[in-house]
C-alpha positions as CSV (number, residue, x, y, z in Angstrom):
1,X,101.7,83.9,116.7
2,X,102.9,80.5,116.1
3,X,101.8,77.3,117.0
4,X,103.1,74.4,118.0
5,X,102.8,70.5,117.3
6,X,100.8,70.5,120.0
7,X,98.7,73.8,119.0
8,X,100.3,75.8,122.0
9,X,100.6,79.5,121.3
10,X,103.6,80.8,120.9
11,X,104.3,85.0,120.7
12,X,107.8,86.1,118.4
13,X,108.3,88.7,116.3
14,X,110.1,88.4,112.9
15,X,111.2,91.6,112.8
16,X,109.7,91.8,109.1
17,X,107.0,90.4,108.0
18,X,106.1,89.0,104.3
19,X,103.9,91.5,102.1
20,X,100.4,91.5,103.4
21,X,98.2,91.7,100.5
22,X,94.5,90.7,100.7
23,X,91.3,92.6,101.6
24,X,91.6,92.3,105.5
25,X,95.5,93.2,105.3
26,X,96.8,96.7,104.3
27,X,99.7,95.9,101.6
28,X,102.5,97.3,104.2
29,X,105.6,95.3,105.6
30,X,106.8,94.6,108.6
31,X,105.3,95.0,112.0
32,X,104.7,98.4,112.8
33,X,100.9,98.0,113.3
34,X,101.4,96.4,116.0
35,X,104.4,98.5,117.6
36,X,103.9,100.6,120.7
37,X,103.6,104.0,120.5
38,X,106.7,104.8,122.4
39,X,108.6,102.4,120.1
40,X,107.1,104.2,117.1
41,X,108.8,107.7,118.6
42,X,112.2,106.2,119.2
43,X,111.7,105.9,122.7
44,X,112.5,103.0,125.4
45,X,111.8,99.2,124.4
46,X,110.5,96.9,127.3
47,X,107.6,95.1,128.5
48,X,105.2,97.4,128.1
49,X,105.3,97.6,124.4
50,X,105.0,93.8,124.3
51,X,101.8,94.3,126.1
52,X,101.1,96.9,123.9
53,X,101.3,94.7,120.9
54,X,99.7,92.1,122.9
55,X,96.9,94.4,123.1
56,X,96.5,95.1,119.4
57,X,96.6,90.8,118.8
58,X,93.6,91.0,120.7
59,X,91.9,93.2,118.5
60,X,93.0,91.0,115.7
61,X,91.9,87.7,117.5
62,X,88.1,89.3,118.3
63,X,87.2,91.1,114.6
64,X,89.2,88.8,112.6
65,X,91.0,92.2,110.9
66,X,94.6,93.5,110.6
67,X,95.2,96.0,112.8
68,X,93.7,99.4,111.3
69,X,92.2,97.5,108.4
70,X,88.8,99.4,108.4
71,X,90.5,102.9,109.1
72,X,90.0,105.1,106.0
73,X,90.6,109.1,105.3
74,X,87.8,112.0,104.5
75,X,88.0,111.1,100.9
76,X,87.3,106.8,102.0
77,X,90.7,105.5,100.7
78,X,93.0,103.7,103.3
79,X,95.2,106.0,104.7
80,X,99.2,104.8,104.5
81,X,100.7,103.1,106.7
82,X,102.6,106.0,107.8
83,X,99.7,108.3,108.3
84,X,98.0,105.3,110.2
85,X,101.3,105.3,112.8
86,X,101.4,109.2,113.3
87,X,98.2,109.1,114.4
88,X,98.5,106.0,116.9
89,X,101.7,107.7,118.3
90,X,99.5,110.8,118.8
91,X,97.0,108.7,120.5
92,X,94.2,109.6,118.0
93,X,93.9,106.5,117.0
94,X,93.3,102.8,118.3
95,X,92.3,99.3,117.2
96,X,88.8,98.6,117.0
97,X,87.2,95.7,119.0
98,X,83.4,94.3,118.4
99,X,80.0,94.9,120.2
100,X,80.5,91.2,121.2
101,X,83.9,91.3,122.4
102,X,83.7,90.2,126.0
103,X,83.6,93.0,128.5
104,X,86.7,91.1,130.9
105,X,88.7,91.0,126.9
106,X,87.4,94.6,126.1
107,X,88.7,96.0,129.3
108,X,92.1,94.4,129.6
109,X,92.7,95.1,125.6
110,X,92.2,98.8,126.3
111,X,94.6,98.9,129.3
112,X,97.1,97.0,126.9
113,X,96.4,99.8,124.2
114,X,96.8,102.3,126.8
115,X,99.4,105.3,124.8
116,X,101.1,106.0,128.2
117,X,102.8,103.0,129.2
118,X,102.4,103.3,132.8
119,X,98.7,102.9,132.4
120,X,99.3,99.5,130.5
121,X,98.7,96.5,132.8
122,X,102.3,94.0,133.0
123,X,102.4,91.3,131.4
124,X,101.9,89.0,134.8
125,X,98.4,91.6,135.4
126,X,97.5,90.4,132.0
127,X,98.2,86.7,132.5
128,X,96.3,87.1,135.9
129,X,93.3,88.9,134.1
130,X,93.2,86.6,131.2
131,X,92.9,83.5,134.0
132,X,90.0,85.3,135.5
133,X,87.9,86.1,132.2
134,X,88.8,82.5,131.4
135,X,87.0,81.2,134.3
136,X,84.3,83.7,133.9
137,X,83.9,82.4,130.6
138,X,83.8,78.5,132.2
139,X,81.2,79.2,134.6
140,X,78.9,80.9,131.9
141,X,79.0,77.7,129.9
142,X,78.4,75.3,132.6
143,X,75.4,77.3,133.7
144,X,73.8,77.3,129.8
């Protein structure tokens, strides 16, 4: 996510990434924790991974976390990175959101995390539901 002069959001993808290495990161490269199952399998790139990925930024933007960053084996180490993307691509395993993530959020994240791809919202259906738990969000604060 960049940001521009103006503090506009902007999405790209590097392709790599520099090392992540502090506590909230999990010393890996690149940006495979955020890549769509399919993508992790080989299979076909389009939209729906981007929302997939979308998805997994909003996990990021609610716990303030990695991706996967509180994940841990039997024996409590972090599993590897590669153990961490089997399991996502065998859908036994998702990002984690917080008890106070808003239910409109909580419920468009999951669609976006969705392992089959046709169950993953489009990016417009995201836009669209993002507008809609932004204006829910509004009219809570103006009735406080």
């Amino acid at each position: 996510v960049l940001l521009t002069s103006q503090l506009n959001a902007k999405l790209t993808d590097f392709g790599v990434s520099r090392e992540r290495s502090d506590d909230l990161m999990t010393n890996a490269v690149g940006t495979s924790l955020w890549m769509a199952p399919e993508v992790m399998m080989g299979g076909h790139y389009d939209g729906k991974a981007d929302v997939y990925s979308f998805g997994v930024l909003l996990s990021e933007l609610d716990t303030h976390f990695m991706p996967y960053a509180n994940v841990r084996n039997p024996s409590g180490r972090k599993p590897t990175e590669a153990v961490i993307l089997q399991r996502v691509a065998a859908g036994t395993l998702q990002v984690e959101f917080s008890r106070d993530c808003p239910l409109e959020l909580l419920t468009l994240a999951h669609a976006c995390i969705s392992v089959n791809p046709k169950d993953r919202p489009t990016a417009a259906d995201a836009v669209q539901k993002l507008q809609i738990a932004l204006e829910s969000f509004e009219a809570e604060e103006v009735s406080l």
